[in-house]
N, C-alpha and C positions, 0 to 999 in steps of 0.2 A: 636813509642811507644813500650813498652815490652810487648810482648803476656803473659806473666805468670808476673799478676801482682802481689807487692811484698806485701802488703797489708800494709806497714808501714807508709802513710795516715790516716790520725786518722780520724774518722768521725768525731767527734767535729770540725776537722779544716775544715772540706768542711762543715759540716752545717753552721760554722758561715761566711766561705765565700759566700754562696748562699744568705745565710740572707740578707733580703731586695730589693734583686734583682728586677725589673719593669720585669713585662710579657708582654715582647711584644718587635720589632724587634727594637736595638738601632739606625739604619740607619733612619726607620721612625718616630724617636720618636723626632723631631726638630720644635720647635716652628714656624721657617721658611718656613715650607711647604708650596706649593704653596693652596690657594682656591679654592676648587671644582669647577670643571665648571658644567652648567646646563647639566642634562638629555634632549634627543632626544625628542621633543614635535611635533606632528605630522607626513605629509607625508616629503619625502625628495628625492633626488636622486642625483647622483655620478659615474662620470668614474669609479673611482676604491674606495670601501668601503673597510676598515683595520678592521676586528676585535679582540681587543684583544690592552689592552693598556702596557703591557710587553716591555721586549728592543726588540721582533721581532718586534711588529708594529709600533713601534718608529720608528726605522730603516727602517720600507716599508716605513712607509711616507713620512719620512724624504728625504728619498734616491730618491723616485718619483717624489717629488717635487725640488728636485736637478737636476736630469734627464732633467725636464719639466718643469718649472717654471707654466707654463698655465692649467699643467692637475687640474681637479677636484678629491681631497683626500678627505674622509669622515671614523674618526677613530673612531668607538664605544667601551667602555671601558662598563665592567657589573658593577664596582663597581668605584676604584680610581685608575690613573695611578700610577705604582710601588705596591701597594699595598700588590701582591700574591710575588711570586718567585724572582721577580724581585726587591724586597726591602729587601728582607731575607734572602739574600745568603751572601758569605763571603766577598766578593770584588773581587775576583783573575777574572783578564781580560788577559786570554792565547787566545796565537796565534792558540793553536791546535785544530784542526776542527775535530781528530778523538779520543777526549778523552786521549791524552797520544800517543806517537811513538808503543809502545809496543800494543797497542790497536788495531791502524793503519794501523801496518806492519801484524798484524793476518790476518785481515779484508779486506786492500786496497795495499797488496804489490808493485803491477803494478804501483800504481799512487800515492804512499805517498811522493814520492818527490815534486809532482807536487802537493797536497796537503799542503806539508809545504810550501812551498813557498807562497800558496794562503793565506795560516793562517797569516804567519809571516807580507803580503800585509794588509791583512784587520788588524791586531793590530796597524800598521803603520798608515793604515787611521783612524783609531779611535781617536788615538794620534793626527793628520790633527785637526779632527771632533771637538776633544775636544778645539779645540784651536782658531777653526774659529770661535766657536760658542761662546766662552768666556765660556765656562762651568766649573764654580766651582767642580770640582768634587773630589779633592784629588789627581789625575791621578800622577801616580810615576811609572816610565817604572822599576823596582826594580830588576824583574829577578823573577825565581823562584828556591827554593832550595828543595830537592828531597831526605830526608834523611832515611839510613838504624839503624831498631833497634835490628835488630836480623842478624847473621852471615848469613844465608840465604839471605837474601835482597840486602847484596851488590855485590852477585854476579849477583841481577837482577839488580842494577845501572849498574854495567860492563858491560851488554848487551841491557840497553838503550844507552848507553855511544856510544857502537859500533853500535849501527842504527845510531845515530845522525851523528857519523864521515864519515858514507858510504853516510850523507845527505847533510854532509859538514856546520851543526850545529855546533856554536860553546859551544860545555857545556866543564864545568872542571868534573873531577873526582876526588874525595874528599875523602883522609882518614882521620881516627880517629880523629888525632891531628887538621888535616887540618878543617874539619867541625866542631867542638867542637871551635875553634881560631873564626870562623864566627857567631855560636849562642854556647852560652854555655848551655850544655845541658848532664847531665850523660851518658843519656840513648848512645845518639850518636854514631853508629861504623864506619862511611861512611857516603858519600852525592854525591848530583849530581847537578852541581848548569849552570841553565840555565839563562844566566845575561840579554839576552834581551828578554827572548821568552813570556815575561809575564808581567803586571801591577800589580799594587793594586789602587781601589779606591772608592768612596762613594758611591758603586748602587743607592741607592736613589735619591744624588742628581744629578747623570748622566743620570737619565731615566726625573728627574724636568727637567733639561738642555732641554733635547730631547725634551720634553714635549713642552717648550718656544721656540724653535727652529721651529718645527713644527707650531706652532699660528705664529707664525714671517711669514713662508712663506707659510700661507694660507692655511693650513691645517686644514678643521672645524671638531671639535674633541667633544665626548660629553661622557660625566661622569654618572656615571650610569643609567647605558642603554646596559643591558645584552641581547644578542640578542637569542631569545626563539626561532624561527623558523627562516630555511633557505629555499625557493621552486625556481623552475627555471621558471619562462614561456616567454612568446612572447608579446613583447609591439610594442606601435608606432615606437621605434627605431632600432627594432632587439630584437633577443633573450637578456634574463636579468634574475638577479637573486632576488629578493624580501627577505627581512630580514626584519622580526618585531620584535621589540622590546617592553617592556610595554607600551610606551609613543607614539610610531610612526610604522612608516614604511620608507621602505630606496628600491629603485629603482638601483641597481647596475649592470656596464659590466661587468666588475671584481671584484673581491672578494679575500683578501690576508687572509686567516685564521690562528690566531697566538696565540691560546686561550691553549697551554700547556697542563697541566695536568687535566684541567677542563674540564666539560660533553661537551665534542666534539660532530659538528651541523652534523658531519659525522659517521655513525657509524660503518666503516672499523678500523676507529682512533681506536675504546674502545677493538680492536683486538690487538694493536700492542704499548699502552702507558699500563704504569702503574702508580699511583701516591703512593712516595716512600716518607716517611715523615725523614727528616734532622733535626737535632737541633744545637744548636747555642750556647754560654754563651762567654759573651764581659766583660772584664776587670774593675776595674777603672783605671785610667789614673797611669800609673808609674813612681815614684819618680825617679831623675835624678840616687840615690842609685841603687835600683832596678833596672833602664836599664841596666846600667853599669853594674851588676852582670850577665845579659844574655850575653852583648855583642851586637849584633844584628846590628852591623853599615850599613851594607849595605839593611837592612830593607829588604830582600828579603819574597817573598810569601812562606811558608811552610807546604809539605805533607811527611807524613812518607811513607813507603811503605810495611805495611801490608795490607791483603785483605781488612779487617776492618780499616780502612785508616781516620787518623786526619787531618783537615787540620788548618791553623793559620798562622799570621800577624798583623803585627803591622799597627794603624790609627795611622792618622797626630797628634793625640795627647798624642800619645805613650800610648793607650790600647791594650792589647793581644783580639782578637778576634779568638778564640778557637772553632772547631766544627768535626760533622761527627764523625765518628766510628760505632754507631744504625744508622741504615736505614729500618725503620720499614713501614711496608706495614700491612693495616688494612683489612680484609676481604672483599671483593667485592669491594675490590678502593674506601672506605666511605673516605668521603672530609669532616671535622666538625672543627669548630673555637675550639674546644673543646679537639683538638687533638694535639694543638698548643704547650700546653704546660703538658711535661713528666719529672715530679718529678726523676723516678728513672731514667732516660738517663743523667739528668742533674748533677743528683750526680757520674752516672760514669765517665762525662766528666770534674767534676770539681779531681775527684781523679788523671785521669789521664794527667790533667793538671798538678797536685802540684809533680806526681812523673814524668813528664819531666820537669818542673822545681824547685826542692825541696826549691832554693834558694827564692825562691817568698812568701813561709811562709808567712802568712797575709795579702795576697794583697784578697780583695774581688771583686766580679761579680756584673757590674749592672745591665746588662738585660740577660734573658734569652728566649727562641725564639724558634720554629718551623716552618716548612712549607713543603709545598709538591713542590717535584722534579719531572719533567715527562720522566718517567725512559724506555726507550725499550732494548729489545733485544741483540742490537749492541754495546749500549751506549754511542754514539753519533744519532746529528739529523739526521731526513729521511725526505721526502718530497715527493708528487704526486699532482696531479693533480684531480679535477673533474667536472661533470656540463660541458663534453664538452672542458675544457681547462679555463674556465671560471673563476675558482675558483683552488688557488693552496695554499698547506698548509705546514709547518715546523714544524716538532715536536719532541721530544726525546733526549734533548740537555742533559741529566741525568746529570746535576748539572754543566755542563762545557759552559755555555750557555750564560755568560757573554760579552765573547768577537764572540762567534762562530753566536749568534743570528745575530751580521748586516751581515756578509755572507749568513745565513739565508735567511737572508731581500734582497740581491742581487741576491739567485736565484731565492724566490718568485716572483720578478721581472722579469726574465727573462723568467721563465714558463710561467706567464701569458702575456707577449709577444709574446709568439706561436712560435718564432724562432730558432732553436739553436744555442747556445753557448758553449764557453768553459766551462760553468758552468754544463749546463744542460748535457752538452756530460759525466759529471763525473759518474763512478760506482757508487759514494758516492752517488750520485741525482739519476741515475735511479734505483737504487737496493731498496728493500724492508728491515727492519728487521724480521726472526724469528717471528710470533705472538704467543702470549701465550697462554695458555690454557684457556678454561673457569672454574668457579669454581667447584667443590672444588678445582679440578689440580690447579690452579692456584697461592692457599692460599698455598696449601703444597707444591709444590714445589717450593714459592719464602723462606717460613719457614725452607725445607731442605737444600736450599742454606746459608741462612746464619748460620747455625748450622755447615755444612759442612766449610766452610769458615774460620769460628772461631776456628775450631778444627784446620785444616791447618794452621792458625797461630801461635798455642798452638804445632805444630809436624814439625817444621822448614820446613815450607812451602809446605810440602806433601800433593799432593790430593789425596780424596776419589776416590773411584768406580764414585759416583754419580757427583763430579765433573768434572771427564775424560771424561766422559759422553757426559755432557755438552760442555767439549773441543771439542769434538769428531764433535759436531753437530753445533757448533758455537753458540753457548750459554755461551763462557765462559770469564772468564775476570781474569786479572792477573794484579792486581795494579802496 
């Protein structure tokens, strides 16, 4: 996207493309959802209890019951499986577990190789997953393409380009002509297109899939059933951890905690997440005219790479799904259905949609969308342990969490195994992120950053004092 927007978007043409839009996410919005399952009614007890019905605890229990066919899984969800993050997001299922190479190599240089490979493993078995299980989900291994819109940017392709070649990835490096031939698109000066490192496909109905997957192999799963208290004590069978819910109580060995950006049972967690609000605006469906005019044949996933960073892709029914750039953080991490949807993000996202694609003139948005992201420090997940080893948690997948949660789920697993592995041996798994400050710090300087940011993207990528800063201290991020 251009930092110094041209202003020649008329607002008549984004009001009347907003107009009529459905509030609310277009993934969840399908006649075919599956039906509620009951809330937790009574006492209950379980090897291992899942909470949190997301693609982490898909994935723990899915993958436990893979593991084990005979253990005892018990997944409590607070409201509807998919519902939060995990029905909201854009579709993009990347192999990369640290947010991007560039992220990666700041953060994990010693073991990014060892890293991409795990990434690239687990897209691979997803791909398996989806296919054992017969999961409608859309799943299109497409690639993702990585485009520069300012002269600055593609010298940062050039040196994503050369991590990947020292990783023995294979991406192309793409000029003008060359990315502009793949999506037509003005703005375009460069690209970096990674063909297998990424999907596209229906979050929704790949967490339903999971969902069925898991009742399939005995997974007893229950629907609203928010778990309000977690305590440790000493039963007839050994130490255990006790969870109640409004309806019940739940008797657990283990405990896979996978509850995101929501009021964590832990309170180290409200140290080290933040909840970052995303938005969204989905297309209607594109005349065979209008594809043609973008181009777009190899349907790959699409991010530009300014700090304030769009992302977009085409569904199976050829609608552009459009998002990011605002990533707005509320004062003290407030979570309100209310927050869901932002009038004015939505009109900056529909302008700067119509000026990367000016050719699209009249195409309208059906739904329009929010949710919260559980954003840390690193920006990628982190993970520990507590209760003993009892209880092991996954968090901070800051909107890359699609493909990176069932690794999640595999070392959630292994933590509560108690033994080491390759998994658990990783820097990624024992290190902490940075935690943040409490408030006020907290409010102003996520509000200095992205001020700072925006300017940086307005002064061909130059950082502030206050972003060096943060370089400085490993607080920093470079899209």
């Amino acid at each position: 996207m251009t930092q110094v927007h041209s202003g020649q978007v008329h607002s008549a043409q984004v009001h009347r493309a907003l107009a009529g839009a459905r509030r609310g996410s277009y993934w969840l919005d399908q006649p075919d959802a599956p039906a509620p399952l009951p809330p937790l009614a009574g006492p209950a007890s379980a090897e291992l209890v899942v909470i949190g019905g997301g693609f982490t605890g898909l994935w723990t229990a899915l993958q436990a019951k893979e593991a084990d066919p005979h253990r005892d899984v018990l997944l409590l969800e607070g409201r509807r499986v998919a519902w939060a993050g995990t029905g909201r997001n854009g579709g993009f299922c990347a192999a990369s577990l640290t947010h991007g190479l560039s992220n990666g190599q700041d953060r994990f240089p010693g073991e990014l190789a060892t890293l991409e490979r795990l990434g690239r493993e687990n897209l691979d078995e997803i791909e398996k997953s989806v296919a054992r299980y017969s999961i409608d989900c859309d799943f299109a291994r497409t690639g993702e393409l990585a485009v520069a819109t300012q002269p600055w940017q593609v010298d940062g392709l050039r040196q994503t380009a050369a991590i990947a070649g020292q990783l023995g990835t294979d991406v192309r490096l793409l000029d003008r002509d060359a990315v502009r031939a793949e999506v037509g698109s003005p703005t375009y000066l460069g690209g970096l297109w990674d063909p297998a490192g990424c999907a596209t496909l229906d979050p929704a109905r790949l967490a339903w899939g999971l969902r069925q997957a898991c009742l399939e192999a005995g997974v007893r799963m229950y629907e609203d059933s928010p778990v309000r208290s977690l305590a440790a004590e000493d039963g007839q069978a050994g130490p255990a951890l006790t969870l109640h819910t409004p309806g019940g109580r739940v008797t657990a060995s283990r405990v896979a905690l996978a509850t995101g950006a929501f009021s964590p049972l832990l309170r180290r967690l409200r140290y080290y997440l933040i909840p970052v609000y995303d938005y969204v605006l989905m297309t209607e469906p594109l005349t065979a005219g209008q594809l043609a005019s973008v181009g777009w044949a190899h349907r790959q996933g699409i991010g530009d790479s300014a700090n304030q960073f769009h992302y977009y892709r085409l569904t199976s029914d050829n609608r552009i799904l459009w998002g990011g750039y605002d990533a707005i953080y509320f004062y003290g991490g407030k979570i309100a259905a209310a927050q869901d949807q932002r009038p004015a993000t939505f009109t900056k996202l529909a302008e700067h949609f119509f000026e990367t694609f000016p050719q699209l003139e009249g195409v309208r948005f059906s739904h329009q969308w929010g949710g919260v992201i559980d954003t840390c420090s690193r920006f990628c997940a982190f993970f520990g342990t507590a209760h003993q080893g009892r209880l092991a948690y996954a968090a901070g997948y800051t909107g890359l969490g699609v493909g990176a949660s069932r690794f999640g789920a595999r070392v959630l697993l292994d933590l509560l195994g108690g033994q080491p592995t390759e998994l658990t041996e990783l820097e990624l798994v024992r290190t902490t992120p940075i935690p943040f400050p409490p408030e006020p710090l907290r409010s102003a300087g996520v509000q200095l950053t992205r001020w700072s940011l925006a300017r940086a993207d307005r002064n061909s990528g130059q950082r502030n004092l206050w972003l060096r800063a943060l370089d400085r201290v490993g607080l920093g991020f470079d899209s």
